[in-house]
Residue frames relative to the residue before (quaternion, step in Angstrom):
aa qw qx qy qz dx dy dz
X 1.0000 0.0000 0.0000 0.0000 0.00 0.00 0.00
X 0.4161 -0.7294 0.4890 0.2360 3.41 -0.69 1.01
X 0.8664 -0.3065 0.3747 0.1228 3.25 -1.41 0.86
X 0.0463 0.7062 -0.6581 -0.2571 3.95 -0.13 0.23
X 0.7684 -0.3886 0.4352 0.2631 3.25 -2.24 0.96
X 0.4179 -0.6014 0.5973 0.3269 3.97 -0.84 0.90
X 0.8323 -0.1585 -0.0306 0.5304 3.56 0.45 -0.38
X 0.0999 -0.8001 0.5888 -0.0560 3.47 -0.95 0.83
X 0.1735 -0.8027 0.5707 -0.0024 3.49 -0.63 1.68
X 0.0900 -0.8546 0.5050 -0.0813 3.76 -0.66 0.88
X 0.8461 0.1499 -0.0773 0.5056 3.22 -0.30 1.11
X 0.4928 0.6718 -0.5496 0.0608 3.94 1.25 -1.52
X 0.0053 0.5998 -0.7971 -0.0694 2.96 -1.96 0.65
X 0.0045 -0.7630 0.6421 -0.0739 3.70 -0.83 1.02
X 0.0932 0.8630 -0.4741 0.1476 3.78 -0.94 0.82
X 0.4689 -0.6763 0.4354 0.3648 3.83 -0.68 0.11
X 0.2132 -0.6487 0.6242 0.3795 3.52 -0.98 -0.33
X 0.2093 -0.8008 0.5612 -0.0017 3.40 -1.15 1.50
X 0.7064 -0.0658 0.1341 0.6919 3.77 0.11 0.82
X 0.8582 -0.2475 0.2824 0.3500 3.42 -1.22 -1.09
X 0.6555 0.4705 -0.2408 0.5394 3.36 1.89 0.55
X 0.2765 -0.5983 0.7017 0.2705 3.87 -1.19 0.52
X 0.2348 -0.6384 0.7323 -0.0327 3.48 -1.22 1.58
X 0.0260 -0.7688 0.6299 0.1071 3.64 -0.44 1.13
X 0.3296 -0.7035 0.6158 0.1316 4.02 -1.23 1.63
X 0.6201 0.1507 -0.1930 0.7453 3.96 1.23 -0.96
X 0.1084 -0.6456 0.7515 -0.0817 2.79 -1.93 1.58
X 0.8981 -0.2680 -0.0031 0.3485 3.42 -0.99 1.36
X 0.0484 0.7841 -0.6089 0.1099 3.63 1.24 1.32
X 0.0352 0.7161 -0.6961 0.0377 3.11 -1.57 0.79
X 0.1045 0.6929 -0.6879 0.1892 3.76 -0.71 1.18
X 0.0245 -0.6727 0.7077 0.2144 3.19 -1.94 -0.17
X 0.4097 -0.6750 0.6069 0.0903 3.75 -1.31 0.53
X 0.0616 -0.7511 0.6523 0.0807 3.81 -0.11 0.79
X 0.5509 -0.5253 0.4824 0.4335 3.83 -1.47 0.55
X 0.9318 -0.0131 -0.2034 0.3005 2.63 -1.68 1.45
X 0.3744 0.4950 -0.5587 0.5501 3.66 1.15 1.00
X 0.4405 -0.7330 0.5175 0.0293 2.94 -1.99 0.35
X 0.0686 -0.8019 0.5902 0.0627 4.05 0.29 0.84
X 0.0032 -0.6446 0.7556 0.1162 3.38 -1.04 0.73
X 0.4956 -0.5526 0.6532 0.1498 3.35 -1.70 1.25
X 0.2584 0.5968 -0.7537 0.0945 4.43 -0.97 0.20
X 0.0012 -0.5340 0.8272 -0.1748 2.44 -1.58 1.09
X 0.4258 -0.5026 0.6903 0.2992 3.86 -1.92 -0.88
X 0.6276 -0.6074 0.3713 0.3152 3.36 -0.76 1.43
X 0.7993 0.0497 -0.3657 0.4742 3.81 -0.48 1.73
X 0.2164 0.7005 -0.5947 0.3297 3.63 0.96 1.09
X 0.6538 -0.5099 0.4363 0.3496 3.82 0.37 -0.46
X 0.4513 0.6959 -0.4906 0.2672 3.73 1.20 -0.68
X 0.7568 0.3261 -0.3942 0.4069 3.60 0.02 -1.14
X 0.5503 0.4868 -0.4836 0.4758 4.13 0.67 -0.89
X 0.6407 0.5451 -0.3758 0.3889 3.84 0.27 -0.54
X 0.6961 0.3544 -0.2953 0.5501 3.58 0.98 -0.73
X 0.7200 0.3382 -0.3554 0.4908 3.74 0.52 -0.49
X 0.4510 0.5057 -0.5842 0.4468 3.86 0.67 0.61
X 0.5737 0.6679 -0.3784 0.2858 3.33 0.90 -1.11
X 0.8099 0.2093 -0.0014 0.5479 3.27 1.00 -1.41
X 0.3239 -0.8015 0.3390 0.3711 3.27 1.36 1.10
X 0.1202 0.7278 -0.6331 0.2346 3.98 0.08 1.53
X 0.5078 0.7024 -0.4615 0.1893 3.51 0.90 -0.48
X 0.3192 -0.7878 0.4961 0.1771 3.77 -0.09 1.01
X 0.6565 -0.4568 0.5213 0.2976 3.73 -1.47 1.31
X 0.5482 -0.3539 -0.7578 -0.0027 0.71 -1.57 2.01
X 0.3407 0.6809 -0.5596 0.3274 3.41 0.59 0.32
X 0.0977 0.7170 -0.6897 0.0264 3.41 -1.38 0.43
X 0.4799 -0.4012 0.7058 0.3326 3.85 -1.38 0.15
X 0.0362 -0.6852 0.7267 -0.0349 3.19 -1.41 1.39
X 0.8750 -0.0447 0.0213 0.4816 3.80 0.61 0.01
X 0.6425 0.6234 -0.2660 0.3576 3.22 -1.01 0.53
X 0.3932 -0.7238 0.5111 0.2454 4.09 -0.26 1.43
X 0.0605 0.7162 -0.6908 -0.0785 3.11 -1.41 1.07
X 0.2936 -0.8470 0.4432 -0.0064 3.41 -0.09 1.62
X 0.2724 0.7805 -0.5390 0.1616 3.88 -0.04 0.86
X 0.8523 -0.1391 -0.2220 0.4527 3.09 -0.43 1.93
X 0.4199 -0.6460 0.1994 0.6055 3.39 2.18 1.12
X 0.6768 0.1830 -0.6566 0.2780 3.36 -0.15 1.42
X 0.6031 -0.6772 0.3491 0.2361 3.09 -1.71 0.73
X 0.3038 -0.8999 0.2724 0.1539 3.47 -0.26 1.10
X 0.2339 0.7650 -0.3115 0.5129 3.23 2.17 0.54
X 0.6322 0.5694 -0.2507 0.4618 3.43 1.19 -1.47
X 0.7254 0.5000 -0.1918 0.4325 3.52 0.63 -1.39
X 0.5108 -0.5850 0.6078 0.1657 3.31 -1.81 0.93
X 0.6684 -0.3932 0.4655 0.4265 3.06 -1.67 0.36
X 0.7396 0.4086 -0.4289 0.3194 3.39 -0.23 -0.52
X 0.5665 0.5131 -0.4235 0.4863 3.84 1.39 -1.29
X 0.7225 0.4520 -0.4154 0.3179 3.80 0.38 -1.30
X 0.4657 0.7666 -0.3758 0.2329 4.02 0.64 -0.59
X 0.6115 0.4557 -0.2712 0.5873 3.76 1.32 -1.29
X 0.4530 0.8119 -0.3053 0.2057 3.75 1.00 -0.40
X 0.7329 0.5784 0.0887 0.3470 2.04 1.04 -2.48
X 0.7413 -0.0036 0.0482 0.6694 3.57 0.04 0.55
X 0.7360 0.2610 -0.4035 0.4768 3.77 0.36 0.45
X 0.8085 0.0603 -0.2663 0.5213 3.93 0.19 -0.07
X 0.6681 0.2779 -0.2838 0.6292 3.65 1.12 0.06
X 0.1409 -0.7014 0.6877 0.1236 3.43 -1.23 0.61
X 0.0202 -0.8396 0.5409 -0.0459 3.37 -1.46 0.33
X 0.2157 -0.7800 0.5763 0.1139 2.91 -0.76 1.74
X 0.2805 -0.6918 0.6168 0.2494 3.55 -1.01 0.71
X 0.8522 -0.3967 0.2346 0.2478 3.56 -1.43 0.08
X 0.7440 0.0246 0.1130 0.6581 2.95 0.91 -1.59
X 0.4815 -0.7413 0.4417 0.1532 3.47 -0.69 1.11
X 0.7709 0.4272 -0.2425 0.4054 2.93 1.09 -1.39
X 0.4603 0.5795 -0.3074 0.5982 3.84 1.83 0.81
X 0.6302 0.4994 -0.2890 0.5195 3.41 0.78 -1.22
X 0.7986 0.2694 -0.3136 0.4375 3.54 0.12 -1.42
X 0.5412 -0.5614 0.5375 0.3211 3.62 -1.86 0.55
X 0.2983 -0.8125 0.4322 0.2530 3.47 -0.41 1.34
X 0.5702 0.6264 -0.2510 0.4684 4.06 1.68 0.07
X 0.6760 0.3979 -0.2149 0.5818 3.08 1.67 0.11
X 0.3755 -0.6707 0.5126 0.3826 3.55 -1.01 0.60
X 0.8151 -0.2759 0.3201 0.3963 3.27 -1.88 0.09
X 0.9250 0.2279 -0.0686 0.2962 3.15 0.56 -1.23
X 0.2713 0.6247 -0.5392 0.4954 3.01 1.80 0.74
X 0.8096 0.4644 -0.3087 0.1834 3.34 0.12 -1.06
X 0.5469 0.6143 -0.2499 0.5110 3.22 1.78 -0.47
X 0.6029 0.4337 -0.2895 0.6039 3.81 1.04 -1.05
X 0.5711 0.5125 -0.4342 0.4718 4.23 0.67 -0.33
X 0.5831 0.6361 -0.3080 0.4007 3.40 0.90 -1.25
X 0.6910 0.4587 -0.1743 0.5308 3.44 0.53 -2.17
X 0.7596 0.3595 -0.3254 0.4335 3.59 -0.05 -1.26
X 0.6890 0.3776 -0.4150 0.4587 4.56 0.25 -0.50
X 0.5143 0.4783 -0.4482 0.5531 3.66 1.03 -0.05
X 0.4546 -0.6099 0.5968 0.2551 3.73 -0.09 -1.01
X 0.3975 0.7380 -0.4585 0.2951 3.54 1.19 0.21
X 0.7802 -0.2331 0.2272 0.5342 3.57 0.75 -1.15
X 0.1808 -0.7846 0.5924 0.0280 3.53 -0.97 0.92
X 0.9075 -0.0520 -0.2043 0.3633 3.05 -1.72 0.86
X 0.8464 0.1327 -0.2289 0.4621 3.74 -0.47 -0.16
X 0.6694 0.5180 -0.3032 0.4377 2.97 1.26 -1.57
X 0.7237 0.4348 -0.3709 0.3868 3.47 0.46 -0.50
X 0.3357 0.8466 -0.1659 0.3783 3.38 0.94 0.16
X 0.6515 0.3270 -0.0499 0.6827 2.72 0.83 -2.37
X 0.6600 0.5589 -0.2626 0.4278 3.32 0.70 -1.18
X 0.7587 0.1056 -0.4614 0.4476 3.81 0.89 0.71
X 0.4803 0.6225 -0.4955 0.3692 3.25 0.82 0.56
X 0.6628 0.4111 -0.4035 0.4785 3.24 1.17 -0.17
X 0.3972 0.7083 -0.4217 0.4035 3.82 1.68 -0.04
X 0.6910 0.4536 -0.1997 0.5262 3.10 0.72 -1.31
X 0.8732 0.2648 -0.3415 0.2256 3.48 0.45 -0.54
X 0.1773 0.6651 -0.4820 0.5420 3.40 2.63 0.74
X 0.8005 0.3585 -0.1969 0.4381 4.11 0.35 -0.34
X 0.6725 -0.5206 0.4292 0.3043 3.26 1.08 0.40
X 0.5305 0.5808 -0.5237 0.3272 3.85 0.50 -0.19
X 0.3797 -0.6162 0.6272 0.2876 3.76 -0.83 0.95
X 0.8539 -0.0602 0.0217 0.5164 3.48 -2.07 0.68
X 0.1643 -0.7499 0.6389 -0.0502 3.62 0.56 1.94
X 0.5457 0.6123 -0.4599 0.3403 4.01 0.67 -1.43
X 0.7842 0.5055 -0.1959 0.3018 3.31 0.78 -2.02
X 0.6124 0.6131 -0.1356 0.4803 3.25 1.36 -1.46
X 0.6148 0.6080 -0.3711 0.3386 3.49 1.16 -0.27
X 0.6101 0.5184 -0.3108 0.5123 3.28 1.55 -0.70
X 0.6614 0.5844 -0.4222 0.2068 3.52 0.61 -0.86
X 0.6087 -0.5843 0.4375 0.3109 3.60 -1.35 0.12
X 0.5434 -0.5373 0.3398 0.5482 3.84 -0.75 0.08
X 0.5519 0.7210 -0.2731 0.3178 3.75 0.85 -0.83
X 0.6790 0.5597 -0.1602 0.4472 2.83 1.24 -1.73
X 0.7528 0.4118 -0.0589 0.5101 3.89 1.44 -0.80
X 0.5166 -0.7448 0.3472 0.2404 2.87 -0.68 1.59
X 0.6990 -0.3943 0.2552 0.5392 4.09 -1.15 0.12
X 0.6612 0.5244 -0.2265 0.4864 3.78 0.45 -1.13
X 0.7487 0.3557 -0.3340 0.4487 3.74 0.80 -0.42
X 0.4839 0.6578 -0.2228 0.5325 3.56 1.64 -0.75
X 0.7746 0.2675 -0.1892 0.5410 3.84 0.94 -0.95
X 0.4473 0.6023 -0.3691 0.5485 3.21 1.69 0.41
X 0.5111 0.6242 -0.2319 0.5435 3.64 1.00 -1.14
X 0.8775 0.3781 -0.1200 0.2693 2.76 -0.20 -1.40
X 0.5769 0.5126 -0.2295 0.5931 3.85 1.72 -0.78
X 0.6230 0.4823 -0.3371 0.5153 3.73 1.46 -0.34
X 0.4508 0.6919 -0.3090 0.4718 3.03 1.58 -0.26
X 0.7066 0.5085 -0.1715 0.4612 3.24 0.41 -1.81
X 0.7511 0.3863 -0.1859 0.5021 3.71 0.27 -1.26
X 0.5132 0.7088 -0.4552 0.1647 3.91 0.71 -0.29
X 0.7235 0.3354 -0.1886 0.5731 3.62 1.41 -0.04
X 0.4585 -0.7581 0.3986 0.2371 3.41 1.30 0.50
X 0.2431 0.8278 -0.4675 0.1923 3.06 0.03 1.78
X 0.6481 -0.7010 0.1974 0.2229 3.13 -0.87 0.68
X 0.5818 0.1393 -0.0935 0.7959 3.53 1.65 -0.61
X 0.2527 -0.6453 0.7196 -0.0429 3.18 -1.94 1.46
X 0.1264 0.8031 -0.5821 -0.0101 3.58 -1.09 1.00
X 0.1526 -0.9272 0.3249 -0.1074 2.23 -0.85 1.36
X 0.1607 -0.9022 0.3857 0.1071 3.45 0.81 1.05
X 0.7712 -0.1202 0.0414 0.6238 3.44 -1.06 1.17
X 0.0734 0.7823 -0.6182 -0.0223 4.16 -0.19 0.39
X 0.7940 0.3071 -0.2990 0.4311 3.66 1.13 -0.18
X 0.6318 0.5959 -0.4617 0.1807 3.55 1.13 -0.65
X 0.6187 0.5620 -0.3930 0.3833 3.44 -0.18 0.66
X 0.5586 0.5912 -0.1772 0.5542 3.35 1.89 0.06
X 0.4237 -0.5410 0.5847 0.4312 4.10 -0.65 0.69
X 0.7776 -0.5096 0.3238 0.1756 3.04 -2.13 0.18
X 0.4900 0.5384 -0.2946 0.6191 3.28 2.04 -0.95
X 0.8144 0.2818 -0.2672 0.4312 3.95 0.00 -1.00
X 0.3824 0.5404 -0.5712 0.4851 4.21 1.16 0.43
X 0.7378 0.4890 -0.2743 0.3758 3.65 0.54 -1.19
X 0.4619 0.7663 -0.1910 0.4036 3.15 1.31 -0.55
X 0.6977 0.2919 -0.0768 0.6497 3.10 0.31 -1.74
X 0.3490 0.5574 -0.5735 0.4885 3.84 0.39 -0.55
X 0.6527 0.6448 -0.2437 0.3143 3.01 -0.81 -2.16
X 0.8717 0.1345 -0.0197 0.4708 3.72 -0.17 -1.63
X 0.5608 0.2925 -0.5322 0.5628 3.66 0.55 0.40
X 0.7250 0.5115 -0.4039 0.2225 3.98 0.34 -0.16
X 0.4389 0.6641 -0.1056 0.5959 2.45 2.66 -0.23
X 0.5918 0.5424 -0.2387 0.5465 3.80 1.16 -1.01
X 0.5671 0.6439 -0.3806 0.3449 3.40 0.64 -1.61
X 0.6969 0.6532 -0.1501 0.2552 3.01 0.35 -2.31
X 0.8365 0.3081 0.0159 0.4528 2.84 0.62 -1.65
X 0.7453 0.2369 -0.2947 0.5492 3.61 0.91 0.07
X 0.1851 -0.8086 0.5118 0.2234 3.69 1.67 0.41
X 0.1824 -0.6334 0.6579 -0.3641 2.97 0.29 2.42
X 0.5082 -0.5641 0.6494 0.0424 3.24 -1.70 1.44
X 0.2391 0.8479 -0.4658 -0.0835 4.03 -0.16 -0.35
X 0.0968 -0.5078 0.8506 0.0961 4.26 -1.01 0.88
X 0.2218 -0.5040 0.7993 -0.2404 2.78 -1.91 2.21
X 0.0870 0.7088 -0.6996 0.0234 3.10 -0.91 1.61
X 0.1066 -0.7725 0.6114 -0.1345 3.09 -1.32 1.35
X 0.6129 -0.5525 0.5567 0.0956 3.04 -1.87 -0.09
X 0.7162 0.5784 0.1014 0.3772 2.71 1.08 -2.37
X 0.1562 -0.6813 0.6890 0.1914 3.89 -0.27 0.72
X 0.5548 0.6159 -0.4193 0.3702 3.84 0.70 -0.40
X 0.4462 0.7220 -0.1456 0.5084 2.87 1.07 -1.25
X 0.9007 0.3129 -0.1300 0.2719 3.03 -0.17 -1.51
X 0.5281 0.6841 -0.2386 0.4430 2.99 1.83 -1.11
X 0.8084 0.3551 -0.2656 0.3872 3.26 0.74 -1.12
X 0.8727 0.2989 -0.0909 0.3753 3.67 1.01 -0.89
X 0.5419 0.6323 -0.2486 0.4946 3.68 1.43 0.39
X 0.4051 -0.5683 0.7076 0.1106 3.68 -0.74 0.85
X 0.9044 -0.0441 0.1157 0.4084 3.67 -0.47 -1.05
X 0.1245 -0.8417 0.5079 0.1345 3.82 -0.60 0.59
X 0.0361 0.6630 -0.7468 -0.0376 3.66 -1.27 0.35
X 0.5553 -0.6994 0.4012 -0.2039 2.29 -1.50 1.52
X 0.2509 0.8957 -0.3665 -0.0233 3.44 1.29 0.13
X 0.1350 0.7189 -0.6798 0.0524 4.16 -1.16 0.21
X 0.8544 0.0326 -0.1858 0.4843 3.17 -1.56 1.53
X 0.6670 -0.5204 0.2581 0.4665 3.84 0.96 0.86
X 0.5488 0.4148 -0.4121 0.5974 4.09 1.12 0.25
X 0.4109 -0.5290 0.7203 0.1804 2.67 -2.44 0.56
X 0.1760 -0.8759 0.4492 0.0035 3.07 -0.33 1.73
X 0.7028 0.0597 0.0221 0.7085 3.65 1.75 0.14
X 0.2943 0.7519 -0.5882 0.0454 2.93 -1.30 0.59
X 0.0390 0.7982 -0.5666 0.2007 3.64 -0.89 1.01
X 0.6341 -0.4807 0.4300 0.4265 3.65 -1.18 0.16
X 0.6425 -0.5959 0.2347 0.4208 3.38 -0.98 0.89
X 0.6135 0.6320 -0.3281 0.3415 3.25 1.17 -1.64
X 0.6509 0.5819 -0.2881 0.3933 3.24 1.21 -1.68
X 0.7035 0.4255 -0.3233 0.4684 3.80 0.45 -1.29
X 0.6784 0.4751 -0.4381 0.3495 3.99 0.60 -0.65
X 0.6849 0.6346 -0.1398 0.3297 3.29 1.32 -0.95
X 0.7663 -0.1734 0.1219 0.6065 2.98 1.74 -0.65
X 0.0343 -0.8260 0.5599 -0.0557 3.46 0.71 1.82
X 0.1990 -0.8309 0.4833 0.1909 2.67 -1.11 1.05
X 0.6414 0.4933 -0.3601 0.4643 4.22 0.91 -0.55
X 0.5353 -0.7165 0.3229 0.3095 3.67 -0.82 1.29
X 0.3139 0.8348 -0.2773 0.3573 2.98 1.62 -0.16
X 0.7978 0.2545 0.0108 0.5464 2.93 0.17 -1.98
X 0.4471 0.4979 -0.5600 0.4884 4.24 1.43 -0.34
X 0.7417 0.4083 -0.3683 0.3840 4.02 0.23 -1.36
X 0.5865 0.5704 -0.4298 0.3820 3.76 0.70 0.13
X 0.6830 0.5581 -0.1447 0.4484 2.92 1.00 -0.85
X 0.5594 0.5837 -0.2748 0.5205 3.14 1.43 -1.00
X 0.6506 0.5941 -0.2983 0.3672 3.68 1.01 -1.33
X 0.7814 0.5269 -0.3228 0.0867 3.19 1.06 -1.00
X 0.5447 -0.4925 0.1781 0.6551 4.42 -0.10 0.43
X 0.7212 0.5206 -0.3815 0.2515 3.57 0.46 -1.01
X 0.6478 0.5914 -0.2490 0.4106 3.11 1.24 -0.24
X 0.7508 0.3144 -0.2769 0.5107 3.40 1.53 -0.08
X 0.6557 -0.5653 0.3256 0.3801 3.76 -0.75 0.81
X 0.4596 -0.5013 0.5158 0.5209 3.56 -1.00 0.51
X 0.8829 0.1552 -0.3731 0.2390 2.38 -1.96 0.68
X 0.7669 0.5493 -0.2261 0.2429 3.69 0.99 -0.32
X 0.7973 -0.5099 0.1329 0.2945 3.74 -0.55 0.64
X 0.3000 -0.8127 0.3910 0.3109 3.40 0.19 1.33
X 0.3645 -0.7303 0.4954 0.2974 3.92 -0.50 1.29
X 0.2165 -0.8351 0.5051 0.0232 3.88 -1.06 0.75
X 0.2575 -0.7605 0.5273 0.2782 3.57 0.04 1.01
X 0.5118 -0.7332 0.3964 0.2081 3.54 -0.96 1.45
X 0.5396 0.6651 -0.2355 0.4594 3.70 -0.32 0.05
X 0.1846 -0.6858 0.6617 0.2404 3.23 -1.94 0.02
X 0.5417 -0.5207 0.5411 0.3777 3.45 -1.50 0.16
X 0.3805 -0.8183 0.4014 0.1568 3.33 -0.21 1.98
X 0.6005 -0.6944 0.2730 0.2877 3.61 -1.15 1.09
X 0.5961 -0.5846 0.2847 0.4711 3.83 -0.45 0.34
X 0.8197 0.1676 -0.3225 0.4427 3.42 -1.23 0.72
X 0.5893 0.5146 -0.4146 0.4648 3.59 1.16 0.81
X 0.3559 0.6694 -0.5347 0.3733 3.54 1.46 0.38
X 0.0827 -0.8464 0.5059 0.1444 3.89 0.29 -0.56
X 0.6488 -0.4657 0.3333 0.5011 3.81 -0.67 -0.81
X 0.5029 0.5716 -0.4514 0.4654 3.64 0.49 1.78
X 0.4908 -0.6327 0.3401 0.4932 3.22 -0.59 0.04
X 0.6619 -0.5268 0.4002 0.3524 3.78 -0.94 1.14
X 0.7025 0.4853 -0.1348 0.5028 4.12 0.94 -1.26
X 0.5201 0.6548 -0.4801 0.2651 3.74 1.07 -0.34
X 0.7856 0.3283 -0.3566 0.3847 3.83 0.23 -0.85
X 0.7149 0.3663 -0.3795 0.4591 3.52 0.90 0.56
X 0.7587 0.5064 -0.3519 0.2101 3.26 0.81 -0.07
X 0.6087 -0.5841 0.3658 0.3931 3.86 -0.76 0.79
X 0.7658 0.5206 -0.1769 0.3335 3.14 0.57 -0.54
X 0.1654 0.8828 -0.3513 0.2643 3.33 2.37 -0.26
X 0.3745 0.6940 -0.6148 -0.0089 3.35 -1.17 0.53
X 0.8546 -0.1697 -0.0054 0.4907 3.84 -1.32 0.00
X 0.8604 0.3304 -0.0625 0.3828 3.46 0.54 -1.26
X 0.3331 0.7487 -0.3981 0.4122 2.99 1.59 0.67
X 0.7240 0.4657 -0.1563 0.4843 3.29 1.57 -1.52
X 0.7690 0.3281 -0.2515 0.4875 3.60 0.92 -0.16
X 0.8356 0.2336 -0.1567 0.4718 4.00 1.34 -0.25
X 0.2219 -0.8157 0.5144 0.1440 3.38 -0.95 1.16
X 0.6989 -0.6052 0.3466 0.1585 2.50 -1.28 1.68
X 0.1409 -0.7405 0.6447 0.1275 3.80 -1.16 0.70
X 0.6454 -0.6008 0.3758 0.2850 3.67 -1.30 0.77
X 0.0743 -0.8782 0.4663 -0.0764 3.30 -0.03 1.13
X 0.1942 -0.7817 0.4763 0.3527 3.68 -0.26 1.06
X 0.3710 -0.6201 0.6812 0.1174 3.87 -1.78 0.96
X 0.9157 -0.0310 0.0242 0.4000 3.17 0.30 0.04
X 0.3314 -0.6693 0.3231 0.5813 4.29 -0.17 -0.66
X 0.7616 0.1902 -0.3601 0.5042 2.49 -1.73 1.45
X 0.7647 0.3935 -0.1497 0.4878 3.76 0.47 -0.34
X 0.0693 -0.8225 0.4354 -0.3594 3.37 -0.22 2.19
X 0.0421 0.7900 -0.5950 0.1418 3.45 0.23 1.58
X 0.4784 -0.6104 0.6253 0.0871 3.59 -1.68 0.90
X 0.4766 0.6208 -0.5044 0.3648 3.90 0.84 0.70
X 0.4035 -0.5940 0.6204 0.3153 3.64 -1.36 -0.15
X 0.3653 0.7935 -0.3970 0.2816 3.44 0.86 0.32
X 0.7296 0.3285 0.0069 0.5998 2.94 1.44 -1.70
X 0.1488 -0.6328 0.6946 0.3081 3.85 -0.67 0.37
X 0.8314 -0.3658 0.2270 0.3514 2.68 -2.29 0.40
X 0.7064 0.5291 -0.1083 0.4575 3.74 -0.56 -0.38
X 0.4535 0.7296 -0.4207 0.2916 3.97 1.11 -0.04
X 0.1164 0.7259 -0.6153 -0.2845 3.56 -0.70 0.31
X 0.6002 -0.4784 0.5644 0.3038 3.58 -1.17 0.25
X 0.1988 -0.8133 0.5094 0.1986 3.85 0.64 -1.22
X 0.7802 -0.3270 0.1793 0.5022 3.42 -0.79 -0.40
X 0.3794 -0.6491 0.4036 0.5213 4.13 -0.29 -0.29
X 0.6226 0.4251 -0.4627 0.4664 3.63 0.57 0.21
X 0.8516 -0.0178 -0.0582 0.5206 3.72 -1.09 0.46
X 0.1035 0.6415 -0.7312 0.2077 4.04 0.43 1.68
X 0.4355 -0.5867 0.5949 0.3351 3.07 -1.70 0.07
X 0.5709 -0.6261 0.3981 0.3517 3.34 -1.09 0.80
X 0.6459 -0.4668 0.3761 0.4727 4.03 -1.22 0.38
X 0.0349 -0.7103 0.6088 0.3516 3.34 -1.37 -0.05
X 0.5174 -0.6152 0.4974 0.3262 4.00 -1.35 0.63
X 0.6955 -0.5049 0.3789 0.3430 3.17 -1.25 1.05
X 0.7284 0.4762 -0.1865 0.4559 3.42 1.20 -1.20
X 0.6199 0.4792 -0.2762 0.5566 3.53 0.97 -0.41
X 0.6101 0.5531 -0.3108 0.4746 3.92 1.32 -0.19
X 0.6321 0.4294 -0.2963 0.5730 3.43 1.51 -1.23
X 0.5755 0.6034 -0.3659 0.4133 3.95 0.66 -0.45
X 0.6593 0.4109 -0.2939 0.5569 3.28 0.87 -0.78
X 0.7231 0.3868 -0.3775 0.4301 3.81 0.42 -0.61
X 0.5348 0.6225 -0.2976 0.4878 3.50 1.10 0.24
C-alpha cells in the first residue's frame, strides 16, 4: 500500500471579500507532496501560487479567507484548525521561506535574536543553548564567521546573506516540508545559483519535502521532481519535470517555455505571449487562457476546461484533449485533436 502524500491539497479555493461578494483568486487547486520530493509551483506573477502557499499555513491576510477545500498535512486537515492549532506549525513542522528577506526579517532585531525567538517559541532550546544552536544555523547555510554574523542587523547584510538568515530561520526546528516562495528573485544571477545550490544541498541532507514557487522553468529544470503549472488561480498541467519538458502539453505552459532565453537563438527575439493574466472574478464561463492563447478556438469562449489526465501522471486543463488522451512518448506523439475538429469527424 502506497504511502499517504506529506501534504495533499484538494479542491483549494481561497479569495477576498469584495463589498457584498467572495472574489475567488485560487480556484479548486489540487496537488500532493510525497516526503522528500519536490513540487515547484510556475505560474506568471498573479496566477495564485504564492496565495496557495499562505492558505496552506492559513497566512492569508483579511479579508481573504480559505472558503473550501482539504488541506491534508501528515493526514490532518489544516483548514480544520484555528489559529492557535496552526501556530506550533509554523516554523516547526513546516518551514517557510518568504520572498523578500529584506521584509520578512525584523529590521529592530539582530540576526540572531530572531533565530534564538524561533528555537525558544517552539521549545527547542533556550538561552545559550539556543544561541549556539543558531550559530551553527547560520553555519548549516553557509554564512561566513556565523558566531560574528549573529549579532549583526538585517541592514548590516548583504541580499544573499539575509536569504541565508532567513532559510536558517525556516529549518531552526527541523521541519519536514520547506516553502519556499520565489527564494531567489531578489538576488543577482551568481548568488540565485547559490542559494539554489544550498537548499538543493539542505534537501539532501535533512530529506526535506519542498513546494518551490517560481517563475523560472530554469529553475525548475534544475531543482524539482514534479511541476504544476498554475494560470488565472488553476492548475492548468501538471507532470514530472522530465515528463512536462519532454512533452508539454497546455499552450500555456508550450508559450512559457517558448519564452525561455535558452530556447531562443543567439541573437534572436525573445517570443512574448500577448496579453495579461486576466483579473479575478473576470474569468467567467470560458477557459481563463482563451484571449491569449494561439491555439484559441470556438469553445474556448463559452467552456471551461476540466483537468484531464494526457498521459501517467501528466494532467493538462485544455479542451484540446478529451478525457482519456495520452500524449505518448515525446518523439513521434500524435498531435492534439480540437473539441471542434472531434465533433466534425462524428458528423
Amino acid at each position: 500500500m502506497a504511502a499517504a502524500p506529506l501534504l495533499d491539497v484538494d479542491g483549494l479555493v481561497t479569495g477576498f471579500e469584495a463589498g457584498n461578494r467572495f472574489v475567488p483568486v485560487v480556484r479548486g487547486v489540487s496537488f500532493s507532496i510525497a516526503r522528500g520530493e519536490t513540487l515547484a509551483l510556475v505560474g506568471e506573477s498573479g496566477s495564485g501560487k504564492s496565495l496557495t502557499a499562505l492558505s496552506i499555513l492559513g497566512l492569508v491576510p483579511p479579508p481573504g479567507r480559505v472558503a473550501a477545500g482539504r488541506i491534508l498535512f501528515e493526514e490532518v486537515d489544516l483548514a480544520t484548525l484555528d489559529e492557535r492549532a496552526l501556530q506550533p506549525l509554523r516554523g516547526g513542522r513546516v518551514g517557510y521561506v518568504f520572498q523578500e528577506p529584506a521584509t520578512a526579517l525584523n529590521p529592530v532585531f539582530t540576526i540572531g535574536d530572531q533565530i534564538v525567538e524561533t528555537l525558544e517559541v517552539h521549545g527547542v532550546a533556550y538561552g545559550a543553548a539556543a544561541r549556539t544552536a543558531a550559530v551553527d544555523l547560520l553555519a548549516d547555510v553557509a554564512v561566513p564567521e556565523p558566531a560574528r554574523r549573529l549579532d549583526a542587523y538585517p541592514h548590516e547584510l548583504s541580499g544573499g546573506l539575509r536569504q541565508r538568515a532567513l532559510i536558517a530561520m525556516a529549518l531552526a526546528c527541523g521541519p519536514v516540508l520547506l516553502i519556499a516562495d520565489e527564494p531567489t528573485s531578489a538576488l543577482d544571477a551568481t548568488v540565485q545559483a547559490e542559494i539554489l545550490d544550498l537548499l538543493r544541498g539542505l534537501k539532501a541532507r535533512r530529506d526535506l519535502a519542498m513546494l518551490l514557487i517560481t517563475h523560472d522553468f530554469g529553475v525548475v529544470a534544475h531543482n524539482a521532481d514534479r511541476v504544476a503549472v498554475m494560470y488565472a488561480g488553476q492548475v492548468v498541467e501538471q507532470a514530472a519535470v522530465e515528463a512536462l519538458f519532454a512533452a508539454p502539453a497546455h499552450p500555456y505552459t508550450r508559450a512559457l517555455l517558448a519564452s525561455m532565453p535558452d530556447a531562443v537563438p543567439r541573437g534572436g527575439r525573445l517570443p512574448a505571449i500577448p496579453g495579461a493574466v486576466p483579473l479575478p472574478g473576470e474569468f467567467g464561463n470560458a477557459c481563463a487562457f482563451a484571449p491569449r492563447c494561439a491555439a484559441r478556438f470556438d469553445a474556448c469562449d463559452r467552456e471551461a476546461p476540466a483537468l484531464v489526465s494526457v498521459g501517467a501522471g501528466h494532467t493538462a486543463r485544455c479542451l484540446l484533449y478529451p478525457a482519456g488522451t495520452d500524449l505518448g512518448e515525446a518523439t513521434g506523439r500524435q498531435a492534439p485533436v480540437r473539441a471542434d475538429q472531434r465533433a466534425g469527424d462524428a458528423r
